[in-house]
Each structure stands twice: as C-alpha cells, then as structure tokens.
PyMOL Python script that loads the backbone (N, CA, C, O; Angstrom):
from pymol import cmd

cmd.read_pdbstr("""\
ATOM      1  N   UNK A   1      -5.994   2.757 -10.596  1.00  0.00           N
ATOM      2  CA  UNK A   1      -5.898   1.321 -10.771  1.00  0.00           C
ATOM      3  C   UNK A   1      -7.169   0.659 -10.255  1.00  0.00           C
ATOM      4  O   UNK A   1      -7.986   1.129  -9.464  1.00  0.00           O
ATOM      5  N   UNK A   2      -7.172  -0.644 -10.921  1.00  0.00           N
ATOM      6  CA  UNK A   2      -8.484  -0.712 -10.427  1.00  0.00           C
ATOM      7  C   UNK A   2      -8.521  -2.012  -9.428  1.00  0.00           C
ATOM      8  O   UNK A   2      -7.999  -2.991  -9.961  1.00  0.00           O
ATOM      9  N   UNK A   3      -8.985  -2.239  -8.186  1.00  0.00           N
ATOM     10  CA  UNK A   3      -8.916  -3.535  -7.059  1.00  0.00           C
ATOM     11  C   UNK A   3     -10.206  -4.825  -7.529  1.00  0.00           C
ATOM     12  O   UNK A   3     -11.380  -4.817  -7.897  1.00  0.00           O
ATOM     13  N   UNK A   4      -9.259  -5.725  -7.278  1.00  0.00           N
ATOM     14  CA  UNK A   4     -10.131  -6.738  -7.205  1.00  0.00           C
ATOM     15  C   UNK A   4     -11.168  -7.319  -6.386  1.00  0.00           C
ATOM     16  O   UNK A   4     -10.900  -7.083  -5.208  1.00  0.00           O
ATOM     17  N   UNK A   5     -12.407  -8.083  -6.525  1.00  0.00           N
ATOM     18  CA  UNK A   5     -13.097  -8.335  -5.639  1.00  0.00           C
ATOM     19  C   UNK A   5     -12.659  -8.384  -4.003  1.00  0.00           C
ATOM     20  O   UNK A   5     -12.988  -7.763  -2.992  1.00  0.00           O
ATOM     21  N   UNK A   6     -11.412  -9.852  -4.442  1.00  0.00           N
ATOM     22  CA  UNK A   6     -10.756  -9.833  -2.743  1.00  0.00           C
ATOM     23  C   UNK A   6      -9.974  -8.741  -2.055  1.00  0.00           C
ATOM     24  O   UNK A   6      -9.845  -8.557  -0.845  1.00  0.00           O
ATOM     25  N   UNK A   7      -9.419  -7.969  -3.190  1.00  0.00           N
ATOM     26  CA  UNK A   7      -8.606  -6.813  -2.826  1.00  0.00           C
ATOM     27  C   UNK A   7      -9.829  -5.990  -1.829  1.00  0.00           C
ATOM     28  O   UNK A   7      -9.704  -5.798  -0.619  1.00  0.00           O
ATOM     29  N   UNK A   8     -10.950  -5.594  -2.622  1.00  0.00           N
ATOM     30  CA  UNK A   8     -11.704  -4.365  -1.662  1.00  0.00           C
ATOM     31  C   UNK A   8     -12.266  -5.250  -0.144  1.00  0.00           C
ATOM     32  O   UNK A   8     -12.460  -4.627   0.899  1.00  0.00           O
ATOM     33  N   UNK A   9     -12.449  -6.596  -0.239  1.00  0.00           N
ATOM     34  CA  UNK A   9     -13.417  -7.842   0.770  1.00  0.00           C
ATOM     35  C   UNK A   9     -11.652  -7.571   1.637  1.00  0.00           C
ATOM     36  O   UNK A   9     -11.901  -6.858   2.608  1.00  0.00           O
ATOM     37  N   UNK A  10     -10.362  -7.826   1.611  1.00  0.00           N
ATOM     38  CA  UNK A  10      -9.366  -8.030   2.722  1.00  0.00           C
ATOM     39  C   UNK A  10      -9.427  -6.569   3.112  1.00  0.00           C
ATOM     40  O   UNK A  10      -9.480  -6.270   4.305  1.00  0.00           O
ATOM     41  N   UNK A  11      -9.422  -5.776   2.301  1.00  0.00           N
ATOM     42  CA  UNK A  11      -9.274  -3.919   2.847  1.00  0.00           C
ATOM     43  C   UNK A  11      -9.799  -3.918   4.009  1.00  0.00           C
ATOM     44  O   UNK A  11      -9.282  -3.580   5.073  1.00  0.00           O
ATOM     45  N   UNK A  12     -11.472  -4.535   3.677  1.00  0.00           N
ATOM     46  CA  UNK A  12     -12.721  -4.464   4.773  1.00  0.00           C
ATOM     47  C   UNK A  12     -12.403  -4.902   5.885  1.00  0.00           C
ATOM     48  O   UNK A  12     -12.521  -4.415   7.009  1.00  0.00           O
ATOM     49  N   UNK A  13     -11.877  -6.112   5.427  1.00  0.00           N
ATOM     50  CA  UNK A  13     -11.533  -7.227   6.848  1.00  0.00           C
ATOM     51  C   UNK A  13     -11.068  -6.794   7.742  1.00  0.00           C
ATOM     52  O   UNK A  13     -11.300  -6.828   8.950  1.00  0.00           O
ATOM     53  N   UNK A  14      -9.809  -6.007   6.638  1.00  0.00           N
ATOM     54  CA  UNK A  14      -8.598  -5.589   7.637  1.00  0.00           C
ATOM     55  C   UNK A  14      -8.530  -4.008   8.263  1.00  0.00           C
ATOM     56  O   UNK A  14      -7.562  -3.413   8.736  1.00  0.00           O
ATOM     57  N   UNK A  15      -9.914  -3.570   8.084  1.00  0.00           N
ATOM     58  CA  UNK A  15      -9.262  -2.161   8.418  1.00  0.00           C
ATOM     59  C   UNK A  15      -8.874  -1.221   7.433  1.00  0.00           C
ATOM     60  O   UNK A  15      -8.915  -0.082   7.899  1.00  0.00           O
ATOM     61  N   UNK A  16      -8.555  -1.256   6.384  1.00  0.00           N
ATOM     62  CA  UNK A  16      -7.727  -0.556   5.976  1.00  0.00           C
ATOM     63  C   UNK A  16      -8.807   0.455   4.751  1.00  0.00           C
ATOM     64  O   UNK A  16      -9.455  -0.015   3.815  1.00  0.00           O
ATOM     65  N   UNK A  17      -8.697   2.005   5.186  1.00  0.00           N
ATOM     66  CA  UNK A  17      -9.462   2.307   4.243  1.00  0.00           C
ATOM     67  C   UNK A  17      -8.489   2.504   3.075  1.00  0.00           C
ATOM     68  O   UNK A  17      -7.279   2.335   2.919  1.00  0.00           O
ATOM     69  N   UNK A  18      -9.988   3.133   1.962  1.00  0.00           N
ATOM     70  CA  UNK A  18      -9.810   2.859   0.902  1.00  0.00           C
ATOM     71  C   UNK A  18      -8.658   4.167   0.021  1.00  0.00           C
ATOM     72  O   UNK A  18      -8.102   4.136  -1.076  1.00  0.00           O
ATOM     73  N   UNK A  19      -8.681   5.131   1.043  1.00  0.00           N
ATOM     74  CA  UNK A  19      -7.383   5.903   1.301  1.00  0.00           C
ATOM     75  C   UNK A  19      -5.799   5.468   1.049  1.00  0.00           C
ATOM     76  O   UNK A  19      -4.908   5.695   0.230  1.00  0.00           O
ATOM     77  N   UNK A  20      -6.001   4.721   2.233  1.00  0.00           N
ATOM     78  CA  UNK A  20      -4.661   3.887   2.259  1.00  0.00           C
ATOM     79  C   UNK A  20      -4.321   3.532   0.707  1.00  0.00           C
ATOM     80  O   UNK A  20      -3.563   4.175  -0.019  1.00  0.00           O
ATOM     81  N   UNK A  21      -5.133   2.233   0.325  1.00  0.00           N
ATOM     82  CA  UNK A  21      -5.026   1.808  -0.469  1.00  0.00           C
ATOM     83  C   UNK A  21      -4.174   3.159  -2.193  1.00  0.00           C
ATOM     84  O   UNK A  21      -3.340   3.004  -3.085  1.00  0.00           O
ATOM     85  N   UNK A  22      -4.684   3.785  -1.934  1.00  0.00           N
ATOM     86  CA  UNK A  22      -5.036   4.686  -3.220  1.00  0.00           C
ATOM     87  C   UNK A  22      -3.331   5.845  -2.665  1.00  0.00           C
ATOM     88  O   UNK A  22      -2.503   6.319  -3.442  1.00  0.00           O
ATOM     89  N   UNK A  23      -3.343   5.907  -1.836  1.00  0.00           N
ATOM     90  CA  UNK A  23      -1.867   6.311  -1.471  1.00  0.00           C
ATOM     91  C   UNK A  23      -0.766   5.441  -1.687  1.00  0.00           C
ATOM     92  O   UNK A  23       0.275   5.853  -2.198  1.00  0.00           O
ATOM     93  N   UNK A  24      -0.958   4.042  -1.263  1.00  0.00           N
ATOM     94  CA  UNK A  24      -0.128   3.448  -1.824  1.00  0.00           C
ATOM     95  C   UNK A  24       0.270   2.756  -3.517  1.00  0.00           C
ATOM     96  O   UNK A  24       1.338   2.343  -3.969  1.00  0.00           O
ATOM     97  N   UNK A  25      -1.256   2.877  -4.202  1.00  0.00           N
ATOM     98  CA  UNK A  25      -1.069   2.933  -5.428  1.00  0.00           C
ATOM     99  C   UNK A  25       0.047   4.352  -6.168  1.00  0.00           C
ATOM    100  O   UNK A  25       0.889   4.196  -7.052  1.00  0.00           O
ATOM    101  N   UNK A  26      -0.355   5.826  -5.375  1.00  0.00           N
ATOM    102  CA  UNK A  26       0.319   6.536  -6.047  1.00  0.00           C
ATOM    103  C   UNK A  26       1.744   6.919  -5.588  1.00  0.00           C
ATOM    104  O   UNK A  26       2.340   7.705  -6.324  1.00  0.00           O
ATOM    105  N   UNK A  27       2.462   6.419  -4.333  1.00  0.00           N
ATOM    106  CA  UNK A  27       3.312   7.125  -3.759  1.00  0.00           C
ATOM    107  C   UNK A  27       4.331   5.800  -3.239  1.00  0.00           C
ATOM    108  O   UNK A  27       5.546   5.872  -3.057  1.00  0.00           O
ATOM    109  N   UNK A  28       3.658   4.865  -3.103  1.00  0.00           N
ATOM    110  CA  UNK A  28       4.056   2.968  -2.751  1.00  0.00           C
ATOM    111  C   UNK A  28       5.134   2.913  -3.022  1.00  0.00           C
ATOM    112  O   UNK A  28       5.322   3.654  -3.987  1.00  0.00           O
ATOM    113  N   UNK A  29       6.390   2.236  -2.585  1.00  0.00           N
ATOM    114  CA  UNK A  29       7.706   1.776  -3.366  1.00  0.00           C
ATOM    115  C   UNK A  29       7.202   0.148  -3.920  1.00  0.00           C
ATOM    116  O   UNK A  29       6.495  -0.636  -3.287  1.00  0.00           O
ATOM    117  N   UNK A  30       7.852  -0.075  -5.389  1.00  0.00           N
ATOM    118  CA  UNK A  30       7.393  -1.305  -5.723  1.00  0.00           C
ATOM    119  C   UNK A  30       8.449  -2.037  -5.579  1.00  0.00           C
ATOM    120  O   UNK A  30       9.547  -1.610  -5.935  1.00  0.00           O
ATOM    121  N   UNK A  31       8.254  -3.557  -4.901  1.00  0.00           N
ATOM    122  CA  UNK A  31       9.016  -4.359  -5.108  1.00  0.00           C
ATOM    123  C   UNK A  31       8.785  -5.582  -5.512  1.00  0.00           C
ATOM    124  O   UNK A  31       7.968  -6.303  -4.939  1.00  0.00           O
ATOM    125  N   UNK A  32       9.703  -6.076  -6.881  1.00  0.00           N
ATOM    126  CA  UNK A  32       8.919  -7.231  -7.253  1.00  0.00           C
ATOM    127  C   UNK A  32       8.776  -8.948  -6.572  1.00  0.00           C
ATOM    128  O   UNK A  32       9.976  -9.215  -6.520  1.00  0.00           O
ATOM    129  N   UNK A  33       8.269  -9.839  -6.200  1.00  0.00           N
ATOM    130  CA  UNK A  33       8.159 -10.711  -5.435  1.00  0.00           C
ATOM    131  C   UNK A  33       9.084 -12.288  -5.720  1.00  0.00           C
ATOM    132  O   UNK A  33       9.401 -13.228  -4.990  1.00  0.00           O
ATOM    133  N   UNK A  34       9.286 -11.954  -7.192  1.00  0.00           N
ATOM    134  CA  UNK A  34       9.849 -12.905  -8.231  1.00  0.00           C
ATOM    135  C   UNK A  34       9.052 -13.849  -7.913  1.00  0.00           C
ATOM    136  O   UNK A  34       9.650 -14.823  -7.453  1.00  0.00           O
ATOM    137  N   UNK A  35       7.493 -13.997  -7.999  1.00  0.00           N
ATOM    138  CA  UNK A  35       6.187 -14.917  -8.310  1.00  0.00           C
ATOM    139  C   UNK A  35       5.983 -14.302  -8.975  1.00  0.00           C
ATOM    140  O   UNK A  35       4.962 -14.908  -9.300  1.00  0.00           O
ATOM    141  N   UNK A  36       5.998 -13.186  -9.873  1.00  0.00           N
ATOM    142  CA  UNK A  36       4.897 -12.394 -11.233  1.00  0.00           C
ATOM    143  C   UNK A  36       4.212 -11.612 -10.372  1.00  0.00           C
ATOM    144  O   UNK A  36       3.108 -11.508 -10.906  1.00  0.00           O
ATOM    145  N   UNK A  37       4.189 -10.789  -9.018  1.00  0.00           N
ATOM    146  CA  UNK A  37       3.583 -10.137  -8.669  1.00  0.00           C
ATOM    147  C   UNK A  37       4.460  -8.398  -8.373  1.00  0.00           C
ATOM    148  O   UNK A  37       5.676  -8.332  -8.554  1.00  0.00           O
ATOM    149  N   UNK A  38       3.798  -7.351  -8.002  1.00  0.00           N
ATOM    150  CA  UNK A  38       4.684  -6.683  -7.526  1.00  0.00           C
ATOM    151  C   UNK A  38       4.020  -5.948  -5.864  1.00  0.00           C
ATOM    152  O   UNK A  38       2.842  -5.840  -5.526  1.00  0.00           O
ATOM    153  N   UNK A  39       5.067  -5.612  -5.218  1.00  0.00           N
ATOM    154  CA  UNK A  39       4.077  -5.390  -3.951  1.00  0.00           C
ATOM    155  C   UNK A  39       4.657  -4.151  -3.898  1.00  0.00           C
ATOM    156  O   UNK A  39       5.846  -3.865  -4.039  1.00  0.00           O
ATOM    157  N   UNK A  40       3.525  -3.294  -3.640  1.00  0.00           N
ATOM    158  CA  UNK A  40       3.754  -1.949  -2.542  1.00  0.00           C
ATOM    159  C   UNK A  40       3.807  -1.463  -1.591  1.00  0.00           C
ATOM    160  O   UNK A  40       2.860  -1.394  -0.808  1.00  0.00           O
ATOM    161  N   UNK A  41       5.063  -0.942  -1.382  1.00  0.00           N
ATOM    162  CA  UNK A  41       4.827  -0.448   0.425  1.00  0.00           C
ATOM    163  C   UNK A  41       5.280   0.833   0.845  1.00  0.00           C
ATOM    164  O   UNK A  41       5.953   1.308  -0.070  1.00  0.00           O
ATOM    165  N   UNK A  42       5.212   1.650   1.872  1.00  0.00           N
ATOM    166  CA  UNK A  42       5.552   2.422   2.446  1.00  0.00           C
ATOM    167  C   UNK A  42       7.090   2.410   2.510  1.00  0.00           C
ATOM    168  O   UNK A  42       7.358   1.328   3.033  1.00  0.00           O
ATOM    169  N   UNK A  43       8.394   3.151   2.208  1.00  0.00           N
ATOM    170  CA  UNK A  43       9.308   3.570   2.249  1.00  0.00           C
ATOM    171  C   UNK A  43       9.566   5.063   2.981  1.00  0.00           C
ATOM    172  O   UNK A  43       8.724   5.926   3.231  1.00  0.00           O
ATOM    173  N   UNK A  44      10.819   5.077   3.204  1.00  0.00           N
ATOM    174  CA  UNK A  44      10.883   6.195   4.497  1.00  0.00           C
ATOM    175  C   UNK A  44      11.092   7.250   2.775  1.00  0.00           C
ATOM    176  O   UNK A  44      10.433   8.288   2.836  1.00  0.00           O
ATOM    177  N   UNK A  45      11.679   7.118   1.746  1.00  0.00           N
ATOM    178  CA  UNK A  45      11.202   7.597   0.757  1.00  0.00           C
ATOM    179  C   UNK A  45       9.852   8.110   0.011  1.00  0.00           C
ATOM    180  O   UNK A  45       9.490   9.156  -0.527  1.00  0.00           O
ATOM    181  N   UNK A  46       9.393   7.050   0.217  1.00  0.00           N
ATOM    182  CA  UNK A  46       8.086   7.150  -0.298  1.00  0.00           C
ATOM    183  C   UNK A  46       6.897   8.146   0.666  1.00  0.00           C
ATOM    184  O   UNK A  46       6.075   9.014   0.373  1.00  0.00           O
ATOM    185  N   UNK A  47       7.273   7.570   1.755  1.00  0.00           N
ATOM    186  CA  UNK A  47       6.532   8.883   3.121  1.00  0.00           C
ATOM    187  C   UNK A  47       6.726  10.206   3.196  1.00  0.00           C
ATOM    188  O   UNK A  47       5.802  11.008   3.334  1.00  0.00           O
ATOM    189  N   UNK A  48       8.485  10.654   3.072  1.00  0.00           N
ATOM    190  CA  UNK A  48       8.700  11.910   2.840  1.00  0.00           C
ATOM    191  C   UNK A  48       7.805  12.551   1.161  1.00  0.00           C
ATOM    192  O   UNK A  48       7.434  13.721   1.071  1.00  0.00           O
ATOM    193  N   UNK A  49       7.638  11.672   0.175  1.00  0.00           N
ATOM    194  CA  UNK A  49       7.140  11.668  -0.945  1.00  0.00           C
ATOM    195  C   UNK A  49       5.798  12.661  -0.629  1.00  0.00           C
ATOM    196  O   UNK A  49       5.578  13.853  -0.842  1.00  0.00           O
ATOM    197  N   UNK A  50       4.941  11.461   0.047  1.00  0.00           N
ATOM    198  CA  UNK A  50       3.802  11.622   0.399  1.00  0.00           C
ATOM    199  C   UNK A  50       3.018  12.798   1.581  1.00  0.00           C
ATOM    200  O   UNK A  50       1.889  13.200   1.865  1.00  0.00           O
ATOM    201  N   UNK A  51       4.287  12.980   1.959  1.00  0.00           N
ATOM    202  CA  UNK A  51       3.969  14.365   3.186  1.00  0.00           C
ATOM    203  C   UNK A  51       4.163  15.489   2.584  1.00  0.00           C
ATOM    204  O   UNK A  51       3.851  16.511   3.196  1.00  0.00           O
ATOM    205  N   UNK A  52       4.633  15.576   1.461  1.00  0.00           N
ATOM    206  CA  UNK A  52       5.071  16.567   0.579  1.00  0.00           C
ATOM    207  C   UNK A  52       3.594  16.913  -0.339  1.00  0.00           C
ATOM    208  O   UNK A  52       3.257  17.974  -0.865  1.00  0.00           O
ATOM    209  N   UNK A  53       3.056  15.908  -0.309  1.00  0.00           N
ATOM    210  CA  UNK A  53       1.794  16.008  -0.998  1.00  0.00           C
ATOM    211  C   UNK A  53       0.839  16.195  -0.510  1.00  0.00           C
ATOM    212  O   UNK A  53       0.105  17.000  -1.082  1.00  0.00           O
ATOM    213  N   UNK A  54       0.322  15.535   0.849  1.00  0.00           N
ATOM    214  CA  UNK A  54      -0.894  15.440   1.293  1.00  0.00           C
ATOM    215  C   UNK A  54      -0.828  16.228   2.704  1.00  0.00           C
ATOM    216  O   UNK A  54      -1.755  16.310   3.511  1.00  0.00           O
ATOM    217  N   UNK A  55       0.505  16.806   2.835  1.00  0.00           N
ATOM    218  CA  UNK A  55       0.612  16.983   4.220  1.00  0.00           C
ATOM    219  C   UNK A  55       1.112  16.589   5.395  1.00  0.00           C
ATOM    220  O   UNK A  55       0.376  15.746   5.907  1.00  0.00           O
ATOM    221  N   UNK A  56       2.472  16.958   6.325  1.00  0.00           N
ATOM    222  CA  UNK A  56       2.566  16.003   7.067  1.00  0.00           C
ATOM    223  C   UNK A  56       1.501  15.616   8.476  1.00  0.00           C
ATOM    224  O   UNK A  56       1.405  14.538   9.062  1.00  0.00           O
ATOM    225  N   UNK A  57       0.842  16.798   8.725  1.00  0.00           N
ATOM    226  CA  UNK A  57      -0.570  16.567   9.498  1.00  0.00           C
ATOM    227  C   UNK A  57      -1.573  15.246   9.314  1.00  0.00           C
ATOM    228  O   UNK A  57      -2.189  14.614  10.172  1.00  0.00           O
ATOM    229  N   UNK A  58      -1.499  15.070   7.865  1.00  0.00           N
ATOM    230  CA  UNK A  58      -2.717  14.057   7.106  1.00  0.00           C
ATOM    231  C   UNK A  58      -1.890  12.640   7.915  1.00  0.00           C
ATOM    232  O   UNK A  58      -2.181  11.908   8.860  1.00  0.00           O
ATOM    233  N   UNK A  59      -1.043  12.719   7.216  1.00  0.00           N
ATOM    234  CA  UNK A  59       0.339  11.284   7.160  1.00  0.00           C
ATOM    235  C   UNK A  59       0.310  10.740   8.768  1.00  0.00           C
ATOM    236  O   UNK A  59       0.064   9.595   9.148  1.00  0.00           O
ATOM    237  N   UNK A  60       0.717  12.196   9.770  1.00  0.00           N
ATOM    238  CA  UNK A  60       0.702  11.865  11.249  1.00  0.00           C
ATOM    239  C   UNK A  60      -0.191  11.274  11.116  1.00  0.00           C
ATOM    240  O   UNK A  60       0.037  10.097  10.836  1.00  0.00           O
ATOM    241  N   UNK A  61      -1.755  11.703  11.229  1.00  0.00           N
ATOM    242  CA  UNK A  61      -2.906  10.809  11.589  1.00  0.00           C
ATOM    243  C   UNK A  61      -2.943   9.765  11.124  1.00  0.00           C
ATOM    244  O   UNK A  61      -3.093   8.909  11.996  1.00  0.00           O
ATOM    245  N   UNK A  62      -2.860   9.262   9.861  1.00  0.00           N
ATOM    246  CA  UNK A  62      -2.990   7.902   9.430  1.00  0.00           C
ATOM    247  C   UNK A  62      -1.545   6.709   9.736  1.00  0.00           C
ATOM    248  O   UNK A  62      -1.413   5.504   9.521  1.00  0.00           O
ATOM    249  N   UNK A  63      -0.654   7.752  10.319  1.00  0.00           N
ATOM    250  CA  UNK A  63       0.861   6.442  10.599  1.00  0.00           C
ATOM    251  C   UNK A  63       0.100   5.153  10.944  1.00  0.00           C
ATOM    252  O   UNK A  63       0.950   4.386  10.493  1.00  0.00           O
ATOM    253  N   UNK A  64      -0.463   4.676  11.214  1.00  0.00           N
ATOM    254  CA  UNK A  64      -0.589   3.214  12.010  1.00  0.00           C
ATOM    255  C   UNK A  64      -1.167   2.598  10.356  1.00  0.00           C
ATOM    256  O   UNK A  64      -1.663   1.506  10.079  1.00  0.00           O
ATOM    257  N   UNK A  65      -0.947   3.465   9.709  1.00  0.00           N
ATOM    258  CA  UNK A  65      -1.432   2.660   8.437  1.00  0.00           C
ATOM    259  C   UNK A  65      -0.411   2.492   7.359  1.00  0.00           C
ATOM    260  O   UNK A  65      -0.641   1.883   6.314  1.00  0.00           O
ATOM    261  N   UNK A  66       0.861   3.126   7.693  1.00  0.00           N
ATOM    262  CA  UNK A  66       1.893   3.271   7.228  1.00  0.00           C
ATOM    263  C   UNK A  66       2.595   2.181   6.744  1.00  0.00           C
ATOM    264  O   UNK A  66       3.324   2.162   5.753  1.00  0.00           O
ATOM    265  N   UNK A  67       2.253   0.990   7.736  1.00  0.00           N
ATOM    266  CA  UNK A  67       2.671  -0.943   7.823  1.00  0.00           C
ATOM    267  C   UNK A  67       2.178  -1.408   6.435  1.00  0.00           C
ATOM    268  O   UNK A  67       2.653  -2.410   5.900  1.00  0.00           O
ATOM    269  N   UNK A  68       1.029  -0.513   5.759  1.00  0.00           N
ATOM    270  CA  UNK A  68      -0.065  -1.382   5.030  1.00  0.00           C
ATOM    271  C   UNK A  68       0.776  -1.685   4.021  1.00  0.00           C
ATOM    272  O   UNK A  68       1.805  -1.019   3.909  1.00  0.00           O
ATOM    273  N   UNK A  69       0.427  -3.000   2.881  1.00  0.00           N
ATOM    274  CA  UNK A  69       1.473  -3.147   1.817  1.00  0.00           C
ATOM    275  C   UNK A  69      -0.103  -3.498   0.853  1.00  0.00           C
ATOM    276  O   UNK A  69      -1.258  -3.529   1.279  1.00  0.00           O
ATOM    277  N   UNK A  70       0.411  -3.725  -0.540  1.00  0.00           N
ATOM    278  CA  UNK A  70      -0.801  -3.985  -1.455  1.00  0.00           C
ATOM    279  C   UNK A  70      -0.073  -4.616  -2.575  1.00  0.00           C
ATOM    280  O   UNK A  70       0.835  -4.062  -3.194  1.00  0.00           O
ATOM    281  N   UNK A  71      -0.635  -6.109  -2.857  1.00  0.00           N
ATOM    282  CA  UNK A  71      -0.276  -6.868  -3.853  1.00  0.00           C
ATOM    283  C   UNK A  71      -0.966  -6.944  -5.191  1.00  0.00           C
ATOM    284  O   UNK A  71      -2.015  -7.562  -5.372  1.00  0.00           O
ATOM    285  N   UNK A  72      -0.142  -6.106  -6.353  1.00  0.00           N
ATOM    286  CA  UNK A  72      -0.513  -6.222  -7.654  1.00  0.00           C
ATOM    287  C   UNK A  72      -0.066  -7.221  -8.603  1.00  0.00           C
ATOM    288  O   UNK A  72       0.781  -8.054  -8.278  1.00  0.00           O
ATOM    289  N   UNK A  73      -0.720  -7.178 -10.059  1.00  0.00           N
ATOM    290  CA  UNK A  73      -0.536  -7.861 -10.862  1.00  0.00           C
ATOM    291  C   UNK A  73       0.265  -7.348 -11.657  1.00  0.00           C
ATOM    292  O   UNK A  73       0.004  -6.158 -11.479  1.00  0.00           O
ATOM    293  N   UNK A  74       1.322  -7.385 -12.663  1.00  0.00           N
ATOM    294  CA  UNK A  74       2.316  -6.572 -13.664  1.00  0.00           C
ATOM    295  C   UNK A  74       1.254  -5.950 -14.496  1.00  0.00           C
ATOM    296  O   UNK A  74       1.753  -5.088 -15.219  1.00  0.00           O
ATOM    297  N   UNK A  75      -0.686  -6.134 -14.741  1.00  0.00           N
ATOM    298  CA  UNK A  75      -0.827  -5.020 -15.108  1.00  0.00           C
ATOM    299  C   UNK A  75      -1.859  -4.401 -14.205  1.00  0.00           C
ATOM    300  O   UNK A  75      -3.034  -4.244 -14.538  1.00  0.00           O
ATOM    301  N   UNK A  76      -1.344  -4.054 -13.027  1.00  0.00           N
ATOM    302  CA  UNK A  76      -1.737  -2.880 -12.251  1.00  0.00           C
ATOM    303  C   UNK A  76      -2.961  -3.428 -11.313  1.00  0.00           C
ATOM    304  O   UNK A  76      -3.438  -2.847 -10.338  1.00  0.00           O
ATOM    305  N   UNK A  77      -3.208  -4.230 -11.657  1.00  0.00           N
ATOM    306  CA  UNK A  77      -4.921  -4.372 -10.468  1.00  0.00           C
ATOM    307  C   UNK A  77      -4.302  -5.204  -9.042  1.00  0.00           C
ATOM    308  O   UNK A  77      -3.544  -6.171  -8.970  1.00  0.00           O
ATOM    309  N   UNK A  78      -4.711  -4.702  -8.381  1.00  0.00           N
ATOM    310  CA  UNK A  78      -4.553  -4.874  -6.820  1.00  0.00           C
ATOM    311  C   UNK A  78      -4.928  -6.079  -6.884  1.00  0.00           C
ATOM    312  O   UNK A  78      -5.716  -6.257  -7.813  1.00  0.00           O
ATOM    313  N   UNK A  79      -4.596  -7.393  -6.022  1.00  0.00           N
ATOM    314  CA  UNK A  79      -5.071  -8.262  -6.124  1.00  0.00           C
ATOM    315  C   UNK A  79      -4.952  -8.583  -4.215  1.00  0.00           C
ATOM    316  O   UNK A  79      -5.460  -9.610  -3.764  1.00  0.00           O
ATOM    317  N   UNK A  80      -4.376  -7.770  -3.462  1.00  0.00           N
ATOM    318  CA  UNK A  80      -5.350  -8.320  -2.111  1.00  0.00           C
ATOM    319  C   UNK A  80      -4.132  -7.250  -1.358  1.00  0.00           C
ATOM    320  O   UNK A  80      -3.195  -6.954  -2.099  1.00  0.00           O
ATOM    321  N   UNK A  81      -4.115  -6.767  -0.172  1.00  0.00           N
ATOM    322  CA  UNK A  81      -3.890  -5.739   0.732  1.00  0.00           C
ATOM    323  C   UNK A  81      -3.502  -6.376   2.037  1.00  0.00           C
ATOM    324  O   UNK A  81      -4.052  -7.466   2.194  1.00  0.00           O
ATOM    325  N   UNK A  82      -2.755  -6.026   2.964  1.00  0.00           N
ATOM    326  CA  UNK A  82      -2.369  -6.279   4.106  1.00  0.00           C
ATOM    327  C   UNK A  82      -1.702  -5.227   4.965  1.00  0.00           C
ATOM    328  O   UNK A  82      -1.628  -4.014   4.767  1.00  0.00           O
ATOM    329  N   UNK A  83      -1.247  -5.935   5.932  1.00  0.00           N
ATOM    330  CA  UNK A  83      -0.303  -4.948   6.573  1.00  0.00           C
ATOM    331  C   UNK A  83       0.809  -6.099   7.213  1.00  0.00           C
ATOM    332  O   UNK A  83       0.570  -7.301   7.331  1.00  0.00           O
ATOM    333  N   UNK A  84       2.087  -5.405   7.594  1.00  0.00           N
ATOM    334  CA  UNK A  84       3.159  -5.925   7.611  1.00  0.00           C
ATOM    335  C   UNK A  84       3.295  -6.071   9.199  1.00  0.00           C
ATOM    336  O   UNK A  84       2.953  -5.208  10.008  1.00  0.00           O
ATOM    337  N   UNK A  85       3.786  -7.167   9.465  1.00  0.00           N
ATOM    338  CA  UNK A  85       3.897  -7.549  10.773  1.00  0.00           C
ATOM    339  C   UNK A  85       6.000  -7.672  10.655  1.00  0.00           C
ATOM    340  O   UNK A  85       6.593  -7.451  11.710  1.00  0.00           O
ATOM    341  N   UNK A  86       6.648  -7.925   9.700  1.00  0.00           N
ATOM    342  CA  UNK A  86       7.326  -8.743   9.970  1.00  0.00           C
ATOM    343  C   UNK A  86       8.571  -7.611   8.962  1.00  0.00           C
ATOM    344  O   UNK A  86       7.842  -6.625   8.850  1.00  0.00           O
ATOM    345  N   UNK A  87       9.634  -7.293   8.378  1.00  0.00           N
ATOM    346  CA  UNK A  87      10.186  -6.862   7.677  1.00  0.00           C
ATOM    347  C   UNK A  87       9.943  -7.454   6.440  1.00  0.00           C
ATOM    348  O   UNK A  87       9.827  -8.676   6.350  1.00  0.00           O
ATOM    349  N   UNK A  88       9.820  -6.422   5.100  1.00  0.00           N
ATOM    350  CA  UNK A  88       9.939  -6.620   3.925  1.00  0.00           C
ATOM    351  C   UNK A  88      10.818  -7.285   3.315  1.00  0.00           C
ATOM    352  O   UNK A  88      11.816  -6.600   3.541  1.00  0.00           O
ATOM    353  N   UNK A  89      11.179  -8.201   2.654  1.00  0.00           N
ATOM    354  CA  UNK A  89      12.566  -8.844   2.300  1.00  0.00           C
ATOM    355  C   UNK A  89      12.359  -8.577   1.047  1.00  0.00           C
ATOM    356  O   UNK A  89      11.298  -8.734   0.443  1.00  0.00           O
ATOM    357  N   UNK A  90      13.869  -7.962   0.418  1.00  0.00           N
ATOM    358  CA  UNK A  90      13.957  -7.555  -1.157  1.00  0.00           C
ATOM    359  C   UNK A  90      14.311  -8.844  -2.004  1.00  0.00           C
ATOM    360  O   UNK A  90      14.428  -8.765  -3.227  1.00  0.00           O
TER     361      UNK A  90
END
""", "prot")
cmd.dss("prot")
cmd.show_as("cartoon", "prot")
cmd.util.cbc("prot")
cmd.orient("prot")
C-alpha cells in the first residue's frame, strides 16, 4: 500500500518505524470509523497472526509498538499513523 506524504512526516514524528507501519498494513485488524475511513490495529488476533509469521522473538522486541494504529482510505493509502493512548471503540 502506498502512505501518504503526512502518513510517512507523523511515522517520523512519532517514532514509529516504517516496519510497524507495513505489519500493520499486512496483519492489522480493520475497523471501519463510519467517517469513510478504515483504521488498523493490533488485535490479540492479529498478534498471534503475526508471531506466527515473523516470529515471536521479532514481536517481543517491537511490543511497545504494538499500541500503533494506521488510518486508511477505502482505497488503501495510509493517510496518517498513531499510537493509542486510550481504548479502541468499535
């Protein structure tokens, strides 16, 4: 998928490499925002997903990045990245 200007400029801001990002494009649970957006995040699903893939060694090291969420467009481009302070609301 491909990120938008502000998408890769908040990554920077925030810390978050470009890893993250690209894990949560492929492994992310989506939920839609009902604004026309959809957001991705880390699920205790989606983690077991992802340890299955990359390793749970890899996953340990990066947990503190686990919070991160990433806001797309319905067709696929990232449009800006964060991390979660607060619970996800469906």
């Amino acid at each position: 998928m491909m990120n938008s200007y502000h998408a890769n400029v908040r990554a920077q801001q925030r810390g978050i490499p470009p890893l993250v990002v690209d894990w949560l494009e492929r492994f992310g649970e989506e939920v839609y925002d009902h604004r026309g957006c959809i957001v991705l995040h880390f699920s205790k699903r989606s983690v077991r997903s992802l340890e299955r893939n990359v390793g749970r060694e890899p996953v340990r090291r990066m947990s503190e990045y686990l919070r991160c969420y990433a806001v797309l467009t319905t067709d696929g481009k990232v449009i800006t990245v964060g991390k979660r302070f607060k619970h996800l609301r469906h």
